[in-house]
C-alpha positions as CSV (number, residue, x, y, z in Angstrom):
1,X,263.4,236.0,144.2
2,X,261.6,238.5,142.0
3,X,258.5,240.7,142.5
4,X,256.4,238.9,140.0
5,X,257.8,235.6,141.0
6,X,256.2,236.4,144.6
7,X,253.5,237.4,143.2
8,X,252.9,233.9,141.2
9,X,253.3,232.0,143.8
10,X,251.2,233.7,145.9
11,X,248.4,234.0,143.2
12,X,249.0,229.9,143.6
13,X,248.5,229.8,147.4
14,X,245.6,231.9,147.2
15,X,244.1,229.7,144.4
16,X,244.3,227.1,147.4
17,X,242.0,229.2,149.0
18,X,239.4,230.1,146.6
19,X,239.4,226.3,145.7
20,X,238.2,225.5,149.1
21,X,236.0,229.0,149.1
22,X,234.7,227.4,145.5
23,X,233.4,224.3,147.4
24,X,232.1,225.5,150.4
25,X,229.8,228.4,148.9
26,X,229.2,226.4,145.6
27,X,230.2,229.3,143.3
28,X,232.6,230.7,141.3
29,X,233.4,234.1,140.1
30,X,235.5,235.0,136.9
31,X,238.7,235.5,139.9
32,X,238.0,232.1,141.5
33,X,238.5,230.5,138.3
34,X,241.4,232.1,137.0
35,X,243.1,231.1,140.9
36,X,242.0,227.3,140.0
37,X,243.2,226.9,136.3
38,X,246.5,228.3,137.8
39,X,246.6,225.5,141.0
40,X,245.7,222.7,138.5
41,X,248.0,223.4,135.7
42,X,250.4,220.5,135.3
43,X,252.7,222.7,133.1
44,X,252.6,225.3,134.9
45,X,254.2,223.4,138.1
46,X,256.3,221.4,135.7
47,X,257.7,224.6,134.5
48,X,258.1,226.6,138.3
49,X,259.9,223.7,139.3
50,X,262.7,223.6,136.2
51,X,263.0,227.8,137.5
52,X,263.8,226.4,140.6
53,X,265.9,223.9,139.5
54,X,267.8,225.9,137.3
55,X,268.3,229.1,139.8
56,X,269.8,226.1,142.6
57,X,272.2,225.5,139.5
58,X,272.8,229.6,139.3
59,X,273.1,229.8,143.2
60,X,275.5,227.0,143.3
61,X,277.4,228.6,140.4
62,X,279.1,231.0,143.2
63,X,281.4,227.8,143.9
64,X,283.6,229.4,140.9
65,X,284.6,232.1,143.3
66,X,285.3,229.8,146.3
67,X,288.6,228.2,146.8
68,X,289.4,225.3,145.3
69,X,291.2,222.9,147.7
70,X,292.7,219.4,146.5
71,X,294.1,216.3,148.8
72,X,297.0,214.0,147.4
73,X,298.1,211.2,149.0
74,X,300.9,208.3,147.6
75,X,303.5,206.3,148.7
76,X,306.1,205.1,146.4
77,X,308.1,201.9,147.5
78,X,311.4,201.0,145.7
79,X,313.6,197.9,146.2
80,X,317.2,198.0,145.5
81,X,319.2,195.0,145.0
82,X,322.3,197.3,145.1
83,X,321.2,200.1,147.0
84,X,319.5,200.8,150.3
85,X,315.1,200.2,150.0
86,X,313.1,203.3,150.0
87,X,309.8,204.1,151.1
88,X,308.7,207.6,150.5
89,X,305.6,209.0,151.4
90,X,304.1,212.1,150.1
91,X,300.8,213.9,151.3
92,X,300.1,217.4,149.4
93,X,297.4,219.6,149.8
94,X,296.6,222.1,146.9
95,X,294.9,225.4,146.7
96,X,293.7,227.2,143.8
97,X,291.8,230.4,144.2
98,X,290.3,232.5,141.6
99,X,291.0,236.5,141.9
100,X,289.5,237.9,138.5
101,X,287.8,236.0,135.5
102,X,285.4,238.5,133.7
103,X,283.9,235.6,131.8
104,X,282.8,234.2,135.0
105,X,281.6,237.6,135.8
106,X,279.6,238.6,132.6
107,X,278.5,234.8,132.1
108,X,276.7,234.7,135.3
109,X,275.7,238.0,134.6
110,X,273.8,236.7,131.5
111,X,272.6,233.5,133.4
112,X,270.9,235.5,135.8
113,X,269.1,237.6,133.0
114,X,268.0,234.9,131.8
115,X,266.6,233.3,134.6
116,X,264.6,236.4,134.9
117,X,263.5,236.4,131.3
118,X,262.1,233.0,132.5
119,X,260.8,234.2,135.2
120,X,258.4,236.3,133.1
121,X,257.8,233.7,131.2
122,X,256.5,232.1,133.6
123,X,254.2,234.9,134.8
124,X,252.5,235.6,131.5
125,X,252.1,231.1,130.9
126,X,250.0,232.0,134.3
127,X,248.5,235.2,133.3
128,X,247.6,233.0,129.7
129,X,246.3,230.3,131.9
130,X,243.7,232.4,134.1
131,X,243.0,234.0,130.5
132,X,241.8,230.7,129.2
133,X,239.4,230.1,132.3
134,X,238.3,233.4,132.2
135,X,237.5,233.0,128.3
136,X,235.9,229.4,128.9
137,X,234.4,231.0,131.7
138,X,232.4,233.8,129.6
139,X,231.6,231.4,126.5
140,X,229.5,229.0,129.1
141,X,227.6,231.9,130.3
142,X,227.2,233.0,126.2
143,X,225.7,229.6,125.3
144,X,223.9,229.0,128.1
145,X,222.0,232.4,128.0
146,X,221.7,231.8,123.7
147,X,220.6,228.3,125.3
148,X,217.8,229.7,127.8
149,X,216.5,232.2,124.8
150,X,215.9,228.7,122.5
151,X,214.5,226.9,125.6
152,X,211.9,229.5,126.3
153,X,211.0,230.6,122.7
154,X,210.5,226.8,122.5
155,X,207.9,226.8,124.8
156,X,206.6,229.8,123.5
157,X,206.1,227.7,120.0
158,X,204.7,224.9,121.4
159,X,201.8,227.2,123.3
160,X,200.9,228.5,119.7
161,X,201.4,225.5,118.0
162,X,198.5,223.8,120.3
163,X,196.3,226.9,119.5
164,X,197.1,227.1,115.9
165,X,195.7,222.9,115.7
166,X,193.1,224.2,117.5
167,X,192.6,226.8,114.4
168,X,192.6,224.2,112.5
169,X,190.6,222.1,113.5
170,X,188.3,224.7,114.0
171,X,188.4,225.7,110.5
172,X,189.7,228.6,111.3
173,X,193.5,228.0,109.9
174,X,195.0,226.1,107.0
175,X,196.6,222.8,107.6
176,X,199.5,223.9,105.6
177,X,200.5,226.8,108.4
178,X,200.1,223.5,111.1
179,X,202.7,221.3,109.0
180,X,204.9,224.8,108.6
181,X,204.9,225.4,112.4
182,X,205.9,222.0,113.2
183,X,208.5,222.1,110.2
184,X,210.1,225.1,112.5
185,X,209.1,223.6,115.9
186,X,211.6,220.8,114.9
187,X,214.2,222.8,113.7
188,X,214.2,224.5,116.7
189,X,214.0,221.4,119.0
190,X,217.3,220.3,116.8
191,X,219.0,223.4,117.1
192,X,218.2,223.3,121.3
193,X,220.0,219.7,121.1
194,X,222.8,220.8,119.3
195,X,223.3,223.8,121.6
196,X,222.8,221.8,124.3
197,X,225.6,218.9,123.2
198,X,228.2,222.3,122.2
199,X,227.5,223.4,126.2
200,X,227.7,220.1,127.8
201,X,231.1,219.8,125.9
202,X,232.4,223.5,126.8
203,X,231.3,223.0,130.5
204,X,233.0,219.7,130.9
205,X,236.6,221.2,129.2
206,X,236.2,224.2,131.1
207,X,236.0,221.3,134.6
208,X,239.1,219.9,133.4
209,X,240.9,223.1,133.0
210,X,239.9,224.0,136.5
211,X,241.1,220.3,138.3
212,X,237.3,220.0,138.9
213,X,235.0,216.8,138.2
214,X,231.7,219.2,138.2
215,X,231.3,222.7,137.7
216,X,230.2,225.0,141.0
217,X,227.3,227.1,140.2
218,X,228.7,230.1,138.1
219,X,228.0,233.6,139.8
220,X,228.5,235.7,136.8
221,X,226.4,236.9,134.2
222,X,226.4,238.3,131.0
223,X,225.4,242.0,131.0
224,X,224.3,243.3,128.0
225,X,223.4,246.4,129.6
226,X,226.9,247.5,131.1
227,X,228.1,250.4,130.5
228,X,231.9,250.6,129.4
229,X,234.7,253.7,130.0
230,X,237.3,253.6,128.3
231,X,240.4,255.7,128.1
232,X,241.4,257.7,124.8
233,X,243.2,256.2,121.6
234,X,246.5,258.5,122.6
235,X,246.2,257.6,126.3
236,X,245.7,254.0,125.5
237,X,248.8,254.0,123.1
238,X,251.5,256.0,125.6
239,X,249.9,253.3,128.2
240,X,250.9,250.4,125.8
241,X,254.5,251.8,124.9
242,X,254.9,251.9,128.3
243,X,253.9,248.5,129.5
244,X,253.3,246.2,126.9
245,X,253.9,242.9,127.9
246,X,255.4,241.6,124.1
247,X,257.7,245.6,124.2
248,X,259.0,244.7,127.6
249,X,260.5,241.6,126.8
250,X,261.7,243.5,123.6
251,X,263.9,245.5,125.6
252,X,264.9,242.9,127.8
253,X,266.1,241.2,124.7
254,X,268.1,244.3,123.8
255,X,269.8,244.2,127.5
256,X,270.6,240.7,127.1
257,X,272.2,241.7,123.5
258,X,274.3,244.9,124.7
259,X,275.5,242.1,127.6
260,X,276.0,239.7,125.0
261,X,278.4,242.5,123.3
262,X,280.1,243.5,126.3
263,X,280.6,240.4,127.0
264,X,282.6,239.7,124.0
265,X,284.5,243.0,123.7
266,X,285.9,241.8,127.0
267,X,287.0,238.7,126.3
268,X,290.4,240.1,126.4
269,X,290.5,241.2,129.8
270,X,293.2,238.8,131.5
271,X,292.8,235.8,134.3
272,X,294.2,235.9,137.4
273,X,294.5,232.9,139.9
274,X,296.4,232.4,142.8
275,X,297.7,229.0,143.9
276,X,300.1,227.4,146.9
277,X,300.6,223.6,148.0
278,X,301.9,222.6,151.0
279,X,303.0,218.9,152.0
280,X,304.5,216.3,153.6
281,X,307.0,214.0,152.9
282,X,309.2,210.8,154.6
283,X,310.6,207.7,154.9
284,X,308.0,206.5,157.9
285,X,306.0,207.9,159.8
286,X,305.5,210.4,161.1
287,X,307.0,212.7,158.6
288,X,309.2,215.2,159.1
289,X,309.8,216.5,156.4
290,X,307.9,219.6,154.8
291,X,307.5,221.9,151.7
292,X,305.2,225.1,150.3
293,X,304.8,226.9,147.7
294,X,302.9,229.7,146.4
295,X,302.3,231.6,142.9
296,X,300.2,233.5,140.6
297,X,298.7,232.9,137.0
298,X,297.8,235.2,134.6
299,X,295.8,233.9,131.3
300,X,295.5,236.0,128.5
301,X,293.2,234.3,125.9
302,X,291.8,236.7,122.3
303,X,291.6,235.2,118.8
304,X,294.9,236.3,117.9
305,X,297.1,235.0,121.1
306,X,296.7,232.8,124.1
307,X,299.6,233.7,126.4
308,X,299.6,231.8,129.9
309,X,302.2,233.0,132.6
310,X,302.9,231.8,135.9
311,X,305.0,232.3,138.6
312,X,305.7,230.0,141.7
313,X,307.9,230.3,144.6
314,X,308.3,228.3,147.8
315,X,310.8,226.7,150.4
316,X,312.0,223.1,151.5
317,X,313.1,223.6,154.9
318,X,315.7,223.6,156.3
319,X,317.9,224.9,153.7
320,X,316.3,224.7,149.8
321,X,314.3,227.7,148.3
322,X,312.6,227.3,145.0
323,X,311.4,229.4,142.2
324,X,309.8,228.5,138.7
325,X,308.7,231.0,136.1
326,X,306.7,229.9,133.3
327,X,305.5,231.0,129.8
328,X,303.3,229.3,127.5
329,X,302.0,231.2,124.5
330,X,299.9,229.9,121.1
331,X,299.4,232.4,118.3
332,X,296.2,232.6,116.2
333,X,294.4,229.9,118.5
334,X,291.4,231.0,117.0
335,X,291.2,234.1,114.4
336,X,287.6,233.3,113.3
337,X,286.6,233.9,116.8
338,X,287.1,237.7,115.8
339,X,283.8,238.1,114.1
340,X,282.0,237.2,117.4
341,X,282.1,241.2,118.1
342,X,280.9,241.8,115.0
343,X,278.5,239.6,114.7
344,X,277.2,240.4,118.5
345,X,277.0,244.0,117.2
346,X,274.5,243.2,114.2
347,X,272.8,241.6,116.4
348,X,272.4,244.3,119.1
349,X,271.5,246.6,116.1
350,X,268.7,244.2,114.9
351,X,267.3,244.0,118.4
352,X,266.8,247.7,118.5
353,X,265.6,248.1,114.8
354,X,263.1,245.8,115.2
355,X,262.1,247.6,119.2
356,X,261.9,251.1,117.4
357,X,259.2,249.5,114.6
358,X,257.3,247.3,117.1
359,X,257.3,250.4,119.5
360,X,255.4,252.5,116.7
361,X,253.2,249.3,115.7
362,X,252.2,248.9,119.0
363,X,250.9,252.5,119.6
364,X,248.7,251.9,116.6
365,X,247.4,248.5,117.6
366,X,246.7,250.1,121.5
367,X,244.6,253.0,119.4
368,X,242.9,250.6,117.0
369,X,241.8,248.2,119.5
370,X,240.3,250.6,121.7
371,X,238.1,252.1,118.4
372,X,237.8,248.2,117.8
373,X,236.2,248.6,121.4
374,X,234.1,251.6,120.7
375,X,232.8,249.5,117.8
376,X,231.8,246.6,119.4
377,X,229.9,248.8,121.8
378,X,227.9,250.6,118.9
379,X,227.5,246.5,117.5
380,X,225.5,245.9,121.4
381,X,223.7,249.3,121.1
382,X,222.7,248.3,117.7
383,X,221.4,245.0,118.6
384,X,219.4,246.0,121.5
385,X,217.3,249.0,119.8
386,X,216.5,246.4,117.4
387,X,215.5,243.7,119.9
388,X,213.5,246.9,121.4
389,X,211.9,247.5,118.3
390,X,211.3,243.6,117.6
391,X,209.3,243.7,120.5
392,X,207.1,246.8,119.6
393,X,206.6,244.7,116.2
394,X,205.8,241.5,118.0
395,X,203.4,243.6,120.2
396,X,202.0,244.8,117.2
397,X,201.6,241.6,115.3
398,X,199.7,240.3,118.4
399,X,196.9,243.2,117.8
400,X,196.9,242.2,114.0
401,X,196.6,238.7,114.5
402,X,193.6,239.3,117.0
403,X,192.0,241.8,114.2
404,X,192.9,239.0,111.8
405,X,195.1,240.9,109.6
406,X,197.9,237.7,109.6
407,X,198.0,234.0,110.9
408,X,199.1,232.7,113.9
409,X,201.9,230.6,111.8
410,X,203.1,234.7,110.7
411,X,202.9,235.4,114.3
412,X,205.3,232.5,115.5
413,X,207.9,233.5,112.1
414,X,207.9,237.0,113.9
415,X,208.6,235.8,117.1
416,X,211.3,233.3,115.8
417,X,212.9,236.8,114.0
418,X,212.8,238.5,118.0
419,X,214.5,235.0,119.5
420,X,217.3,235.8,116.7
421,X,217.7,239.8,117.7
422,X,217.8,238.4,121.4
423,X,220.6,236.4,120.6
424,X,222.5,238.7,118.7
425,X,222.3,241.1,121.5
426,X,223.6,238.0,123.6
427,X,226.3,237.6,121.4
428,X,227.3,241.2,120.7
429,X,227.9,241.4,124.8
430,X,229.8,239.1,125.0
431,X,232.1,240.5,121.3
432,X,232.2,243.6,123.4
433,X,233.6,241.7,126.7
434,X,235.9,240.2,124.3
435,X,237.6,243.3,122.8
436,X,237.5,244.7,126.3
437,X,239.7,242.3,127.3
438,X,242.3,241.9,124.6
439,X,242.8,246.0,125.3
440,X,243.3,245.0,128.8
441,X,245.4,242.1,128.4
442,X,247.4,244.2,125.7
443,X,248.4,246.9,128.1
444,X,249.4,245.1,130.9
445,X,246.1,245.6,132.5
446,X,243.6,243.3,135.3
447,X,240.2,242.9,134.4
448,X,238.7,246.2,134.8
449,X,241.6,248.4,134.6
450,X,240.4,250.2,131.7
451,X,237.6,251.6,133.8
452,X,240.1,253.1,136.5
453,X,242.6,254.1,133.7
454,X,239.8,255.8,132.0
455,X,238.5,257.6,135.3
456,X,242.2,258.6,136.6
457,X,242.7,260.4,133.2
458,X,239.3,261.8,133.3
459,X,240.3,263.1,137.0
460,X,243.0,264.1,135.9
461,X,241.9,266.3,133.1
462,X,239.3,267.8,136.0
């Protein structure tokens, strides 16, 4: 069993745990919900348990190596109207054992890589898996905070709209600015509804990807205040040629094609078995008669000549020895079988063509998205200097409307503007969370690894 298979399935008995720890303190955290999409994954168990099946098949594969051992039994009776009856009884027991088969050898070989190419399959469906909570995760905490901003600007509204009919029926506002508010009082009440069916439907799909029939009271939050570190562009692409999860299995593919190679350039290499019978033979019983006989095989099998040889010697007691020698050979069983070298070379040679230009792209796309990153964070900065200075304007509306410089109706437009730059700063958070992320995920890293990358460089440099 492999590292990273222990460590799957003990990210899958620990998500036992943080399923009870989810029930009995009624939260969840960002980890907690990773642990349960990964317990209550039905493809996920569906595919560890064809692993298992198919490494039982691998293990069992060792048979090959074993002896093989065969039991014959027969009687043959024979009535003579001339001659004397006979009953002969023969009981043989056979014994083939393998010495050297390098297909065996480099087939197995191959089996076993590939076993732990699934294997790592495996451990990135998981590592998808927990992804996909934690993304569900983080879009219910967007729309529910872009859901509490329309909530309370909606009460803010409706506070204004009673003072503005007031106004009005004062005389001291038009009736036009009344039917305007309300105009944007109900777009806002429809918009709140429509948030509010879009959440109810992302909360319920994020309960079913977690095996849960309600969701526990989420314990994170979105920050738009974080600070972010993160390591350099030429730091962040040497990390990514180094342990990119798509490069690694790149150069596992080219392992499995050198293999694939080697395994054909020996195809050649010669069989060797060795085999001996001993049995027993008579009239009645018991049987007192006796025989044995050992040998060797040698198989030689290319595309231009299979030659089989085999040799056998042995004694009858008390008084017969026998020998047998024996040659079978076929020419040209199978000349097109020739190209497979070739054609295991070109593909070898793809392999590493196409490692050397993803190696290079994936330098560049490590660099890009951490200035993708950097960007995202300017986007947040941006948002929230202009939600600060949305609220110095709303402030200073407020003093004009009380010097009666603009209407209460301008007043609400402005502070439906400031419920929109609150939201963008909302939504630019959660962009930055996002490209944080997909850097992390790209190199191989758990959440927050590019802070501790970033610092051990930074350290480093010190």
């Amino acid at each position: 069993m492999t590292h990273k298979r222990f460590m799957l399935l003990a990210s899958i008995a620990l998500s036992i745990i943080c399923n009870l720890s989810a029930f009995n303190y009624k939260t969840l955290t960002f980890a907690q919900a990773a642990d349960l999409a990964v317990a209550a994954s039905v493809d996920l168990r569906h595919s560890q348990a064809s692993l298992t099946i198919m490494e039982g098949a691998w293990r069992w594969g060792l048979r090959e190596y074993f002896p093989r051992v065969g039991i014959s039994a027969s009687q043959n009776d024979r009535l003579s109207q001339i001659g004397p009856d006979s009953f002969m009884k023969n009981y043989t027991i056979n014994i083939d054992q393998l010495i050297f088969d390098n297909n065996i050898i480099m087939s197995r070989r191959l089996e076993r890589m590939e076993l732990e190419q699934s294997a790592s399959r495996l451990d990135r469906m998981a590592s998808e898996i927990a992804e996909s909570a934690i993304t569900a995760y983080r879009n219910v905490l967007s729309a529910r905070a872009i859901l509490n901003i329309r909530v309370a600007a909606l009460e803010v509204l409706e506070a204004q709209r009673r003072i503005l009919n007031e106004e009005v029926q004062l005389g001291l506002a038009l009736a036009i600015d009344l039917a305007s508010a309300d105009i944007s009082l109900a777009e806002t009440r429809l918009e709140i509804i429509s948030l509010q069916l879009d959440l109810d439907e992302m909360e319920n799909q994020f309960a079913e990807l977690l095996g849960l029939d309600t969701l526990p009271i989420l314990a994170e939050r979105v920050d738009v205040y974080r600070s972010i570190l993160l390591p350099e562009p030429l730091v962040a692409a040497a990390l990514a040629r180094e342990q990119n999860p798509d490069l690694i299995e790149a150069r596992h593919s080219i392992t499995r094609r050198r293999m694939e190679l080697n395994y054909v350039s020996r195809s050649w290499v010669p069989t060797l078995r060795l085999n001996g019978n001993f049995g027993l033979s008579g009239h009645q019983y018991p049987l007192t008669r006796y025989n044995w006989s050992i040998g060797v095989t040698i198989e030689l099998s290319t595309p231009w000549i299979q030659n089989r040889f085999g040799a056998q010697a042995g004694w009858e007691p008390p008084h017969d020895r026998t020998a047998m020698l024996q040659n079978t050979l076929t020419p040209l069983p199978d000349p097109t079988a020739s190209f497979g070298v070739n054609h295991a070379a070109l593909a070898l040679a793809l392999e590493q063509e196409r490692y050397v230009t993803f190696l290079e792209r994936v330098g560049r796309l490590a660099a890009n998205a951490v200035e993708r990153c950097m960007l995202a964070e300017q986007r947040r900065n941006f948002a929230l200097e202009a939600a600060t200075l949305g609220n110095e304007r709303l402030r200073i509306e407020e003093i004009r409307l009380g010097l009666g410089q603009i209407t209460r109706y301008r007043l609400m437009e402005v502070f439906i503007d400031q419920t929109q730059r609150e939201i963008a700063v909302v939504q630019a958070a959660t962009a930055l969370l996002e490209a944080e992320r997909e850097l992390e995920r790209f190199l191989d890293l758990a959440p927050g690894g590019l802070a501790a990358i970033a610092a051990l460089v930074s350290g480093e440099n010190l």
